[in-house]
KEKE-3310 file (N, C-alpha, C; in steps of 0.2 Angstrom, whole numbers, plus 5000, padded with zeros to 4 digits):
npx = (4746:4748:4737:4727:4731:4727:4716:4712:4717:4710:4698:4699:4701:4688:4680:4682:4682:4668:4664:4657:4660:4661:4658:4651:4642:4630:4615:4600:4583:4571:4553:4551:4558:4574:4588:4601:4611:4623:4632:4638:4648:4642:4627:4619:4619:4607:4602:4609:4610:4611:4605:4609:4606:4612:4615:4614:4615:4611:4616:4622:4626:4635:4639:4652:4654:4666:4675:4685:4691:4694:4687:4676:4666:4654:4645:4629:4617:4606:4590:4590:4598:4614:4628:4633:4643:4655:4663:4677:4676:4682:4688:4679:4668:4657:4653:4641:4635:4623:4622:4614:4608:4612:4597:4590:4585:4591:4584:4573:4572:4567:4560:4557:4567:4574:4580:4585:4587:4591:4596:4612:4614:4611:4601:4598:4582:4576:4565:4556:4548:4539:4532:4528:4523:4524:4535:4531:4517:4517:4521:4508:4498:4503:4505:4488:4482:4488:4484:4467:4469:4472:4462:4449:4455:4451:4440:4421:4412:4403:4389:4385:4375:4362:4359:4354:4341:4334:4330:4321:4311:4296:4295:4287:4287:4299:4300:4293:4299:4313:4309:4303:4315:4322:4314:4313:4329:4330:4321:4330:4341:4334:4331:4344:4348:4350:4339:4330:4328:4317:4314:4310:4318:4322:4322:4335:4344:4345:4357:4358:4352:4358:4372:4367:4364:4373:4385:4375:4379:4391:4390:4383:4392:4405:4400:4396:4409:4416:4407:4415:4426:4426:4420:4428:4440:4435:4434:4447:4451:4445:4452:4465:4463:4458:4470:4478:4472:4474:4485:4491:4484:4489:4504:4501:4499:4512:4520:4511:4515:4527:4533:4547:4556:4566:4568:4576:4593:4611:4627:4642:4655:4667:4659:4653:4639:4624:4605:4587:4574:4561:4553:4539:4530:4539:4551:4569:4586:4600:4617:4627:4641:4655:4659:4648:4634:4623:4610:4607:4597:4577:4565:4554:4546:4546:4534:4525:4534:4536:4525:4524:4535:4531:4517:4498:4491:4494:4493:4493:4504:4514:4508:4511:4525:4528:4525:4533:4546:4544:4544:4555:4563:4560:4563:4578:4589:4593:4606:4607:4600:4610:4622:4616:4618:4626:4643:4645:4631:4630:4639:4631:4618:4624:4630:4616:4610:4620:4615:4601:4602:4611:4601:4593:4598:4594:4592:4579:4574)
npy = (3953:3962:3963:3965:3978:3983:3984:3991:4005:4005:4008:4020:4028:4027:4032:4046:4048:4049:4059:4075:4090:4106:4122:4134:4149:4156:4170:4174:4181:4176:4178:4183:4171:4166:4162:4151:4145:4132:4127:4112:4102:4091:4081:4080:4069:4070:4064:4060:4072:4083:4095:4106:4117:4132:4142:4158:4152:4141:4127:4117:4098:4094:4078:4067:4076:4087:4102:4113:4125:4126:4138:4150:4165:4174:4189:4195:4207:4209:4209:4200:4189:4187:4184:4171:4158:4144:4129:4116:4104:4093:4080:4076:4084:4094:4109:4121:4137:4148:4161:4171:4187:4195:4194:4184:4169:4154:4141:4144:4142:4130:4119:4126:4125:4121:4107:4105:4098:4101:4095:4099:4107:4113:4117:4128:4134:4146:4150:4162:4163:4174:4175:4164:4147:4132:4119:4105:4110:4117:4108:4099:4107:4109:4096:4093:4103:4100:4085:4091:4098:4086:4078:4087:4086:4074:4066:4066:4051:4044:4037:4023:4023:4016:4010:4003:4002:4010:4013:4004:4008:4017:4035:4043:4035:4036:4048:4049:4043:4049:4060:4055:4050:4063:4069:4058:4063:4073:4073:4066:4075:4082:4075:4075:4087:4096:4097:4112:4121:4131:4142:4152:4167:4175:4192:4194:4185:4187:4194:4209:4215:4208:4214:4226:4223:4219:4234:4239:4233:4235:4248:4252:4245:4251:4264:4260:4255:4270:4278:4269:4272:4286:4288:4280:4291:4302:4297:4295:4309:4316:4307:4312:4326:4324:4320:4330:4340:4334:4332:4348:4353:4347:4350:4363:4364:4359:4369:4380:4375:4373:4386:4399:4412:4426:4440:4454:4459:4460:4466:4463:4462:4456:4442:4440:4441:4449:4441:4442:4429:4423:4410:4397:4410:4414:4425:4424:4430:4428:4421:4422:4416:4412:4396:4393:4395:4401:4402:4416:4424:4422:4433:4442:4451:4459:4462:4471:4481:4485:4488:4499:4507:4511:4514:4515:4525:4534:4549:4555:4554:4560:4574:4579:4575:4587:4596:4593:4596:4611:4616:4615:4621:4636:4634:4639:4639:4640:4647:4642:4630:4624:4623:4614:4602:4587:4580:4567:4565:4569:4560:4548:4551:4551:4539:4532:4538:4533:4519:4519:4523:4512:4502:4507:4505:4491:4478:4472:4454)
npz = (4286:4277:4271:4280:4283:4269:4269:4280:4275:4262:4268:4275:4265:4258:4267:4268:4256:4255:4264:4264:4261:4268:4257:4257:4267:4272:4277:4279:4279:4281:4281:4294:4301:4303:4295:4291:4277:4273:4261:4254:4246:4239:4241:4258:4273:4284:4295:4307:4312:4327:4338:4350:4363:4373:4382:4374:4362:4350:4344:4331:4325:4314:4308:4298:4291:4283:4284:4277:4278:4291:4301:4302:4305:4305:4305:4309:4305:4315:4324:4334:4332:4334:4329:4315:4320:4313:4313:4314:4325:4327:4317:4303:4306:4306:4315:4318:4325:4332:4337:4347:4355:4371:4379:4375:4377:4373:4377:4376:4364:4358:4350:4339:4328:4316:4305:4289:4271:4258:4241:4240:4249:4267:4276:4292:4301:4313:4323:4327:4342:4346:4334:4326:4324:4336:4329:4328:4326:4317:4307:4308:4301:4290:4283:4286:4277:4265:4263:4264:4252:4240:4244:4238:4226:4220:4208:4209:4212:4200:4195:4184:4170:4164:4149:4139:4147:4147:4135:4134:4139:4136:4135:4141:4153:4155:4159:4171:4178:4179:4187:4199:4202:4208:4216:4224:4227:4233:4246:4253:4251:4263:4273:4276:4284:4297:4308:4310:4327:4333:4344:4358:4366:4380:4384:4391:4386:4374:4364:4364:4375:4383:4382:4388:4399:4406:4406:4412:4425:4426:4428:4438:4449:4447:4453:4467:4470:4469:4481:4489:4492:4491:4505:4515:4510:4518:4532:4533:4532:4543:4554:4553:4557:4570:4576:4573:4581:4593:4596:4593:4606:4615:4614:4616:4630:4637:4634:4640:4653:4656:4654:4650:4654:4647:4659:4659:4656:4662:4658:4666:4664:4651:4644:4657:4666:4674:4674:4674:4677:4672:4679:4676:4683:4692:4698:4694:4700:4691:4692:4676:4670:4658:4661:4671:4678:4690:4704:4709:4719:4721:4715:4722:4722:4709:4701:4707:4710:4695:4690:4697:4691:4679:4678:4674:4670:4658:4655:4668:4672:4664:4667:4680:4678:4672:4680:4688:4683:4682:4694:4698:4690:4695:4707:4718:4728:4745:4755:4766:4765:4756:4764:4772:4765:4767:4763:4762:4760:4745:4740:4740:4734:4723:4718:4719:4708:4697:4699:4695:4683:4677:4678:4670:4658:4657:4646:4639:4633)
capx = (4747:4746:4727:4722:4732:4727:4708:4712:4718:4706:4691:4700:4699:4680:4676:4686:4679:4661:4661:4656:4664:4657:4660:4650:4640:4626:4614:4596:4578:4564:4546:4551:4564:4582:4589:4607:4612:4627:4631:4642:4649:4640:4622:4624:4614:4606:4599:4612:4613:4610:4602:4609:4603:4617:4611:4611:4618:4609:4622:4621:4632:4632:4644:4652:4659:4672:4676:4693:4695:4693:4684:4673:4664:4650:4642:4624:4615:4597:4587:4588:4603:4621:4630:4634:4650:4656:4671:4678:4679:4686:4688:4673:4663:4654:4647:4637:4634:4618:4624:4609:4608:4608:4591:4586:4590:4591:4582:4565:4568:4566:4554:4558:4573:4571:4586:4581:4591:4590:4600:4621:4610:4606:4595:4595:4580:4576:4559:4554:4542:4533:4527:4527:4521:4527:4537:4526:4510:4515:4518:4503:4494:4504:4500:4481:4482:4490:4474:4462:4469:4471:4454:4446:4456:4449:4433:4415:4410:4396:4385:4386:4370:4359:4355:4349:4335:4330:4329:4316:4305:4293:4295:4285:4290:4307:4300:4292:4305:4316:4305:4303:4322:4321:4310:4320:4335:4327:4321:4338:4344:4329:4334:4353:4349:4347:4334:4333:4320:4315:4314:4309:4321:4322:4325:4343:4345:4347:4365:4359:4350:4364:4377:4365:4364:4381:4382:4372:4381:4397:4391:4382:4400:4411:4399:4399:4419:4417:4405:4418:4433:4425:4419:4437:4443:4433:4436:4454:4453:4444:4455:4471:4460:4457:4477:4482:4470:4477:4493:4493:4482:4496:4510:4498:4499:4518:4519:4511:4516:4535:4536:4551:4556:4572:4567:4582:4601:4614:4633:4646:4662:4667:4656:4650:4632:4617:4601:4584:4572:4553:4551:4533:4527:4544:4558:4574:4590:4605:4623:4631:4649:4656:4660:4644:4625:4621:4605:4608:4593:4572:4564:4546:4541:4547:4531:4524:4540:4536:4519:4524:4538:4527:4509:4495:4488:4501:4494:4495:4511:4517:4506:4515:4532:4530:4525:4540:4550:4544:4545:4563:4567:4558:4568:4583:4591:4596:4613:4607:4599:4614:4627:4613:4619:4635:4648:4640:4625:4631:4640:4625:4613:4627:4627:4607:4609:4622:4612:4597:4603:4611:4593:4588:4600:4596:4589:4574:4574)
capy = (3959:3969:3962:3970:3985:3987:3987:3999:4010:4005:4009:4026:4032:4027:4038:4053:4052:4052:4066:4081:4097:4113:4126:4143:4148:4160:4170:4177:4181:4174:4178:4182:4167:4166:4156:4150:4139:4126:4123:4107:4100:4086:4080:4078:4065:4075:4059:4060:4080:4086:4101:4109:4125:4132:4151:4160:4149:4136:4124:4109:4097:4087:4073:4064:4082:4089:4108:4113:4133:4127:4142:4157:4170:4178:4194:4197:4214:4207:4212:4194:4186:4192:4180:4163:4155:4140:4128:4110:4104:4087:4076:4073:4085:4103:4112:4128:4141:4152:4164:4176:4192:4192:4195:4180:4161:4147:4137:4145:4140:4122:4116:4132:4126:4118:4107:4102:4094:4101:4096:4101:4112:4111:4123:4127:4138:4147:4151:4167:4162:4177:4175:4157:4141:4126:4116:4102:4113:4118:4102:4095:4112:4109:4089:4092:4106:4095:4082:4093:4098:4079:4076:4093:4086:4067:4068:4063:4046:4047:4031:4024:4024:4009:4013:3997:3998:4016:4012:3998:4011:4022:4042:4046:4032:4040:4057:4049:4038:4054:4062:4051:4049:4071:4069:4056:4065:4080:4071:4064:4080:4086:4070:4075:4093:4095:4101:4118:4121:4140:4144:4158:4168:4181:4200:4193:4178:4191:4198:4215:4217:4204:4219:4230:4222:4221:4238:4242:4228:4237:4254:4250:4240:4258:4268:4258:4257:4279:4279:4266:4275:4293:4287:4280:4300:4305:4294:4294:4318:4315:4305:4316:4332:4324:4319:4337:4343:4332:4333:4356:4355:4344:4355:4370:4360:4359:4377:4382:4371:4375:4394:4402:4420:4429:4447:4457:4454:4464:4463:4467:4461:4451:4434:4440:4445:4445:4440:4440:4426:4420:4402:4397:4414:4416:4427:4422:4432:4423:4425:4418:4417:4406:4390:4391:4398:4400:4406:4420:4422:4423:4440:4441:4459:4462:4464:4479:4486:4485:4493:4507:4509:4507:4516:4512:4532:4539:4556:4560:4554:4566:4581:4576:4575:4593:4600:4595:4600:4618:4616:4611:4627:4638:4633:4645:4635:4646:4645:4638:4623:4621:4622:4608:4596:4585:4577:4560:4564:4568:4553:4543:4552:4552:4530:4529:4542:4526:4514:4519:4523:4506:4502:4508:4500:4482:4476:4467:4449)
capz = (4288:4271:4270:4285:4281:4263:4271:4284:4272:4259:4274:4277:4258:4258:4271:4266:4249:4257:4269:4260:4261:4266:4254:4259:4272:4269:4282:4276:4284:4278:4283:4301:4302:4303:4289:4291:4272:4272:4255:4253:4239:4238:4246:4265:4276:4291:4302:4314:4315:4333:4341:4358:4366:4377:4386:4371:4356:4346:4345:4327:4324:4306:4310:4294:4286:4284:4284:4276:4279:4299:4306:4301:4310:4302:4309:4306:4308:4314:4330:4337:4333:4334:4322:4314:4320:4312:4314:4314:4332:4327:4308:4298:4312:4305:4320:4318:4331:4330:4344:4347:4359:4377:4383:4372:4379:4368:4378:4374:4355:4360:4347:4334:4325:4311:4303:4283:4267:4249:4240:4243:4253:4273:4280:4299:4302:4319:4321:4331:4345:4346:4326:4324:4331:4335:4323:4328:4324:4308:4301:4306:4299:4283:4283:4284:4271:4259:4262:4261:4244:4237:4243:4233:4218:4218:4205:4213:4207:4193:4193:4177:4164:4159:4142:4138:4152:4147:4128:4133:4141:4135:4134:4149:4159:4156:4162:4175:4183:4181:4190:4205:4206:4209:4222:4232:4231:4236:4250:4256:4255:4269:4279:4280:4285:4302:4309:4316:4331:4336:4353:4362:4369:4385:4382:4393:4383:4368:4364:4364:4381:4388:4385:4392:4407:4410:4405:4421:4432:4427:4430:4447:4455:4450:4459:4473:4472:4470:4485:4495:4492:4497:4514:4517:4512:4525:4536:4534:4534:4551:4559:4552:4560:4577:4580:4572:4586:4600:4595:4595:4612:4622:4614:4620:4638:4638:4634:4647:4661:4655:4653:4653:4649:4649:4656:4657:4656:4662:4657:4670:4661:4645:4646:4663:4666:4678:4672:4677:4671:4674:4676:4678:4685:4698:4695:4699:4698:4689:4689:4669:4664:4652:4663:4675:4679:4696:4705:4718:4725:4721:4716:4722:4720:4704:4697:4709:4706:4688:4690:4701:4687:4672:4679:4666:4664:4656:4654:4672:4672:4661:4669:4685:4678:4670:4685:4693:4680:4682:4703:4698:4686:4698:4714:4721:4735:4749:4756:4772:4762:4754:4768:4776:4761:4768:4757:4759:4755:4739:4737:4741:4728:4715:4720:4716:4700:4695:4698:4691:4675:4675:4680:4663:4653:4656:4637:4639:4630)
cpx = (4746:4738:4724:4724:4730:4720:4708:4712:4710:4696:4693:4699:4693:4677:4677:4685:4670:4659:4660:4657:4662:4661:4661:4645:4634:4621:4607:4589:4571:4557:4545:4555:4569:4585:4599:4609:4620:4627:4639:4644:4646:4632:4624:4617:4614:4602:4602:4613:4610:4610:4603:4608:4607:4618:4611:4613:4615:4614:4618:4626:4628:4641:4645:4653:4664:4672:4682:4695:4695:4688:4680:4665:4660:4645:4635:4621:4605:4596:4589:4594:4610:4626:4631:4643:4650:4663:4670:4679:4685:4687:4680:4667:4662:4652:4645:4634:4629:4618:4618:4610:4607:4601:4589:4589:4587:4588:4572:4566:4568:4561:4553:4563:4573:4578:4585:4588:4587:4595:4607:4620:4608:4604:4594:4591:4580:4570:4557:4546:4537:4528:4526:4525:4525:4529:4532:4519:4510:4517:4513:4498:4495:4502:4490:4478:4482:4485:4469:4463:4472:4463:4450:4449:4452:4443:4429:4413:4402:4394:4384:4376:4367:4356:4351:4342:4329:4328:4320:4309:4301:4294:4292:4286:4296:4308:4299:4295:4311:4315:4305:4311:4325:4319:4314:4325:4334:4326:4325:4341:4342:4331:4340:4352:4346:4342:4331:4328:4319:4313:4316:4314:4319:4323:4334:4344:4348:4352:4364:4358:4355:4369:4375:4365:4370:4385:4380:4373:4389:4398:4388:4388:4405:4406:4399:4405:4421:4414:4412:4423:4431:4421:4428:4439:4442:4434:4444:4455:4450:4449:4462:4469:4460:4465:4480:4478:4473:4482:4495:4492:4489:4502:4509:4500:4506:4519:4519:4511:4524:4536:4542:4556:4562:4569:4570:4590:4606:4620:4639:4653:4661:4663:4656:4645:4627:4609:4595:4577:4567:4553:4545:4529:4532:4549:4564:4581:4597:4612:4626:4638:4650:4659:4652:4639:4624:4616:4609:4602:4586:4571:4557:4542:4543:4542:4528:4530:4537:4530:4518:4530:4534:4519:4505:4492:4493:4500:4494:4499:4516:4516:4510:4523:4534:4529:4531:4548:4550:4544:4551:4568:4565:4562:4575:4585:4595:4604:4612:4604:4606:4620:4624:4616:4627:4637:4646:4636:4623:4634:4637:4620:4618:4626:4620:4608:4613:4617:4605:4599:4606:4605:4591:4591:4600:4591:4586:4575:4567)
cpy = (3964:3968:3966:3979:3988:3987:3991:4006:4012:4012:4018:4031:4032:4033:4046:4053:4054:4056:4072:4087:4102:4119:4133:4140:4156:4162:4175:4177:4180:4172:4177:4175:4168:4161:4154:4143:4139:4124:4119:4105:4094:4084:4078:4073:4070:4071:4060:4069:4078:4093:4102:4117:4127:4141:4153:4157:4141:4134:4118:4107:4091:4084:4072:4068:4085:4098:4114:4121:4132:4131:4147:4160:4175:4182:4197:4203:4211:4208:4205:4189:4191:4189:4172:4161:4146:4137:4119:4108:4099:4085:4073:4075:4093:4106:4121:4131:4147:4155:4171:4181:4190:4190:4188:4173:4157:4142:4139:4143:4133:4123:4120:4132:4119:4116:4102:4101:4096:4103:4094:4105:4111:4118:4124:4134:4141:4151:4157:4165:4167:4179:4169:4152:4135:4121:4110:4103:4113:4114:4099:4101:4108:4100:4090:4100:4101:4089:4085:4094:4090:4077:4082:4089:4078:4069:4062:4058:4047:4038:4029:4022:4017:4010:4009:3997:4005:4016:4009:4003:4016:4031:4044:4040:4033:4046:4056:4047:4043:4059:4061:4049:4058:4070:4065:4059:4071:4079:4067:4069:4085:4082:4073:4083:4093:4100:4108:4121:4126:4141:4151:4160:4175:4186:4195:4188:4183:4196:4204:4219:4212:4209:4225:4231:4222:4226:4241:4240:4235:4244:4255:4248:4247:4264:4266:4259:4265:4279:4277:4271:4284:4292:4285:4287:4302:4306:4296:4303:4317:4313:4309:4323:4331:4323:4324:4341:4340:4333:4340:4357:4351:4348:4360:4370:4362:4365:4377:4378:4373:4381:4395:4407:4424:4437:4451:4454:4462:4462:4466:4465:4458:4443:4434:4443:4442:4446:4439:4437:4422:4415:4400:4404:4418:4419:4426:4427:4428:4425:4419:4421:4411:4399:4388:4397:4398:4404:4412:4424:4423:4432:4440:4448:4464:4464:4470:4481:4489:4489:4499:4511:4512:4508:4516:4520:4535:4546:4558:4558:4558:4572:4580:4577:4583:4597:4601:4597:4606:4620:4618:4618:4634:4640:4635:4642:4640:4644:4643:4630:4622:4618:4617:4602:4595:4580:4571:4559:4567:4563:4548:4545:4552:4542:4529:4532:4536:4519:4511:4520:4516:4500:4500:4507:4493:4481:4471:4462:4447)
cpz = (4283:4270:4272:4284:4275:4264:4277:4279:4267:4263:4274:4271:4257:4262:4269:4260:4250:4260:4265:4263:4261:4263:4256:4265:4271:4275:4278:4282:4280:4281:4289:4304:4301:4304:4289:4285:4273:4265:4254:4244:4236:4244:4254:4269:4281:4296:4305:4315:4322:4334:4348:4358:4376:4376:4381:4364:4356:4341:4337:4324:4319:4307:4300:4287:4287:4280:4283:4278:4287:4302:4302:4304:4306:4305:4305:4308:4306:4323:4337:4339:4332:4328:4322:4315:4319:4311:4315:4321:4331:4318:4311:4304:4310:4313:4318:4323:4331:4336:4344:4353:4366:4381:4379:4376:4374:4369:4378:4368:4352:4356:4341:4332:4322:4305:4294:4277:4260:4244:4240:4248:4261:4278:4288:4299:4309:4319:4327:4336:4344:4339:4323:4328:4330:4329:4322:4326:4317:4305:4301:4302:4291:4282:4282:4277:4266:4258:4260:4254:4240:4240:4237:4227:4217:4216:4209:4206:4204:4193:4188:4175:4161:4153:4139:4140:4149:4140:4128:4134:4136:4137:4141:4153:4161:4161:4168:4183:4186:4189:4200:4209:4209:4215:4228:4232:4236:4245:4255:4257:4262:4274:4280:4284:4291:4302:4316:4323:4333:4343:4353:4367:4375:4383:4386:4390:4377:4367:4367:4371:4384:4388:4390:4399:4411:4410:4412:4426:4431:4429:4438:4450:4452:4453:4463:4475:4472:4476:4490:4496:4493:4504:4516:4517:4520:4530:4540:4535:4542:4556:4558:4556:4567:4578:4578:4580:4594:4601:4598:4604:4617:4620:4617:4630:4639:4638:4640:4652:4660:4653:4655:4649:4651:4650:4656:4658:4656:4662:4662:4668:4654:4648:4653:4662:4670:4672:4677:4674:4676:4673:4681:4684:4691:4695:4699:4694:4699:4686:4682:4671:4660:4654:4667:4676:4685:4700:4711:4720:4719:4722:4715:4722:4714:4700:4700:4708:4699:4687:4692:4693:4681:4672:4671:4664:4665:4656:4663:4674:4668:4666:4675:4686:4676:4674:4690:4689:4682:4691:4701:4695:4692:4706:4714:4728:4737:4751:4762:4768:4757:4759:4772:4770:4764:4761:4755:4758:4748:4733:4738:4736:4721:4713:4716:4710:4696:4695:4696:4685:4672:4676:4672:4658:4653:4650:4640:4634:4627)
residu = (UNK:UNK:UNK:UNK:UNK:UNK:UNK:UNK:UNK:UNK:UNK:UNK:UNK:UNK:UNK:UNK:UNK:UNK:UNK:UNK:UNK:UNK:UNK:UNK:UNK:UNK:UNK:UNK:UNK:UNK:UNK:UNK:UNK:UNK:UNK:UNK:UNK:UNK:UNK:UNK:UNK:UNK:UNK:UNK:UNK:UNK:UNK:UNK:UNK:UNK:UNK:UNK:UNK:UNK:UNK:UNK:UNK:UNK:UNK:UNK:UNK:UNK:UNK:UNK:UNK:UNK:UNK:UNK:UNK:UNK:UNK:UNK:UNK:UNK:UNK:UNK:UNK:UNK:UNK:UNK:UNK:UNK:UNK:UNK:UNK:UNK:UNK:UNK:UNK:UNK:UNK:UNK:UNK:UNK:UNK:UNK:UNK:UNK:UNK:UNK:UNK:UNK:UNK:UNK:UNK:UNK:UNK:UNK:UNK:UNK:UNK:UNK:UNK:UNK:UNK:UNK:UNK:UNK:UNK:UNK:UNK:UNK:UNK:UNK:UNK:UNK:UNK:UNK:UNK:UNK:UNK:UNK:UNK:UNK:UNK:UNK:UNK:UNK:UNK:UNK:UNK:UNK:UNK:UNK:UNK:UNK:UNK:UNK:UNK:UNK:UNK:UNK:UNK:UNK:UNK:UNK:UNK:UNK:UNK:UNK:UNK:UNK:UNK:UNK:UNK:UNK:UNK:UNK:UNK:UNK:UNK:UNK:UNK:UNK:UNK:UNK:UNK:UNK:UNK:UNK:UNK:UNK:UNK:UNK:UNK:UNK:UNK:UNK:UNK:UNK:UNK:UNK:UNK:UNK:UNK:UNK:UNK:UNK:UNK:UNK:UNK:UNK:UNK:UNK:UNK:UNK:UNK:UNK:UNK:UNK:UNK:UNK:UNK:UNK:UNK:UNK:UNK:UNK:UNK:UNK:UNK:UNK:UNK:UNK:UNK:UNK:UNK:UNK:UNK:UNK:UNK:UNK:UNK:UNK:UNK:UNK:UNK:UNK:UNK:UNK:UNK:UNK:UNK:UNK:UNK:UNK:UNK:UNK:UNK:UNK:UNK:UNK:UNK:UNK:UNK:UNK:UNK:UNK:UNK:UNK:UNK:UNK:UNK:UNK:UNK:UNK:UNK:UNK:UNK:UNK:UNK:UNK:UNK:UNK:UNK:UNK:UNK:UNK:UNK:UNK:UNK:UNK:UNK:UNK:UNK:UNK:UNK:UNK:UNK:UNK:UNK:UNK:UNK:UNK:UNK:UNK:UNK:UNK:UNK:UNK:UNK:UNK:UNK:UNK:UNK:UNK:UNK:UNK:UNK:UNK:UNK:UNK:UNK:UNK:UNK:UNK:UNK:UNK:UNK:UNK:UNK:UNK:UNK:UNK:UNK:UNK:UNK:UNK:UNK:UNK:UNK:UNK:UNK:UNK:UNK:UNK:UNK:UNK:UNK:UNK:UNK:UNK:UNK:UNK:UNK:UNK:UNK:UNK:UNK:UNK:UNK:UNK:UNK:UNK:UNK:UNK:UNK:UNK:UNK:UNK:UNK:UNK:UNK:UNK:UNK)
# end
C-alpha cells in the first residue's frame, strides 16, 4: 500500500511540475492579422491544442497547463474582434476565447487560424479572410518559396579539365577543338529553343480590330435595346389614351342618361320645403322634411311657363312694360269703377299679389 501510494503521489508531482504556467497574455495586429501571445513559463507542447469555432468565438484549448490567476478578460479596440477572454475550465486546461463582433461568425474562419510554438511563446493567429488565403495556400506558397531559394543557391556543376590531354596537343589543335566545342553548344542551344512559327493572322484575329468589333456588337445590341423600349412607351402611352378615352366617354353616357337638377326650393317652415326637380327632362314636384321626401305630383308645363315668364327679346319687353307703367300713372278711376270693385275681388287679387311674390322668391339651385 505505501508503494502504490508513494507512486501515485510521485505520478502527481511529475505532472504538476510539467505543466507550464501561463504568465501574461498579450493582443497585437500584424500585417492585417489578429495575433493573440500566450507566454508560459516554460516551453509548451501544442500537439494536442484544439480549434472550435462557436457563432462568433474562436474557441482553443492547450490541455496540460495550468493558469493560476483563474480568469482574465482582455478588451481589444479592433474593427473585427471584440476581445480575448481567457480562463481555466478545469486543472492542467488553458482555454482562450477570441470572441469577435457580431456580424462576423466563426465559422467562416475555418482554415484561418493559425495555432504556433516559440519558444514560452504560443501564438494563435486569426487570419482575415478578405486579405488573406488559406492557411493551407500559404504554406504551400512558403514551401515552394523556400525550394526555389535552395535550388538558386546550389552552385552549377563545372566539368572538370584534362590538362594532361590538352598539354599533348598542339596550339591550333587547341583552338580548333575549342572552337568546335563553341559551335556545339551553340547548336544545343538552337535545339532546345522552340521553334516559333509565324502565321498570318485576320484583321479579327488581331486584338486591336477584335475590340473594335466588339465595340460595334456592343454599340449595335444598346440601340436595339433604345429602339425596343421606345416602341413599348408607345405602346404602352396608347393604350393609357384609348382607356382615358373609354373611360370619360362611358362616364359622359352615365351623365347624360342620369340627369338630375334641383330647379327651385321653397321653405315653408323649419326643415320643411317644396322643391321642384328635373329628372331626365320631367319635373316633379317634391315635398322634403327632415324624416321623409315624397313626390306630390308631376309638372309638365313648366317649361312654357318659363318661356312666357322668361321671353327671349327683352327690349320689347321692357318697351311694353314702360308703357304700361305710363297707362297706369295716367289712369283716374271713376267712382263708378270703383264702387264696381267688391270686397272679394280684392281679397282674391291681394291672394295672387302673395303668391306671386312668393313665386319670385323660390332660389334657383
Amino acid at each position: 500500500m505505501n508503494l502504490i501510494a508513494a507512486l501515485v503521489g510521485a505520478a502527481f508531482i511529475s505532472t504538476t511540475v510539467s505543466a507550464a504556467v501561463l504568465e501574461d497574455i498579450k493582443t497585437k495586429k500584424v500585417g492585417g492579422a489578429f495575433v493573440t501571445e500566450l507566454e508560459f513559463d516554460q516551453a509548451v507542447n501544442i500537439d494536442d491544442a484544439k480549434i472550435e469555432f462557436i457563432n462568433q468565438t474562436v474557441q482553443i484549448d492547450l490541455p496540460g497547463n495550468r493558469f493560476i490567476e483563474g480568469k482574465r478578460l482582455t478588451t481589444v479596440k479592433d474593427p473585427r474582434v471584440k476581445s480575448v477572454f481567457t480562463y481555466e475550465p478545469e486543472g492542467s486546461l488553458v482555454r482562450t476565447r477570441v470572441i469577435h463582433n457580431k456580424e462576423i461568425q466563426a465559422s467562416a474562419l475555418e482554415g484561418y487560424v493559425d495555432v504556433s510554438q516559440h519558444g514560452n511563446y504560443v501564438r494563435i493567429t486569426v487570419y482575415d479572410p478578405d486579405k488573406h488565403l488559406p492557411l493551407k495556400t500559404q504554406k504551400a506558397q512558403q514551401a515552394a518559396a523556400e525550394e526555389e531559394a535552395a535550388a538558386e543557391k546550389e552552385l552549377p556543376v563545372v566539368k572538370p579539365v584534362n590538362l594532361v590531354q590538352q598539354s599533348q596537343l598542339s596550339p591550333s589543335k587547341v583552338m580548333d577543338q575549342r572552337i568546335d566545342q563553341a559551335l556545339a553548344a551553340a547548336e544545343s542551344d538552337q535545339d532546345q529553343k522552340p521553334s516559333v512559327a509565324k502565321k498570318e493572322r485576320s484583321e479579327d484575329q488581331i486584338p486591336v480590330f477584335q475590340n473594335k468589333s466588339g465595340e460595334k456588337k456592343e454599340a449595335g445590341s444598346s440601340a436595339m435595346a433604345l429602339a425596343y423600349s421606345f416602341v413599348v412607351m408607345i405602346i404602352m402611352a396608347g393604350g393609357i389614351f384609348a382607356l382615358t378615352r373609354w373611360w370619360s366617354g362611358k362616364q359622359k353616357k352615365t351623365l347624360d342618361t342620369a340627369k338630375i337638377k334641383m330647379m327651385s326650393q321653397f321653405h315653408l317652415g323649419p326643415k320643411k320645403s317644396l322643391a321642384i326637380v328635373r329628372v331626365a327632362g320631367e319635373y316633379i314636384l317634391l315635398g322634403v322634411t327632415d324624416s321623409n321626401i315624397s313626390m306630390i305630383k308631376t309638372l309638365s308645363l313648366l317649361e312654357d311657363d318659363l318661356v312666357d315668364e322668361f321671353p327671349s327679346d327683352f327690349s320689347q319687353t321692357l318697351k311694353a312694360k314702360e308703357s304700361s307703367v305710363e297707362s297706369q300713372d295716367n289712369f283716374q278711376p271713376s267712382s263708378s269703377t270703383v264702387s264696381d270693385i267688391s270686397p272679394e275681388d280684392l281679397e282674391v287679387s291681394s291672394i295672387k299679389e302673395l303668391v306671386a311674390s312668393k313665386l319670385k322668391d323660390l332660389r334657383p339651385l
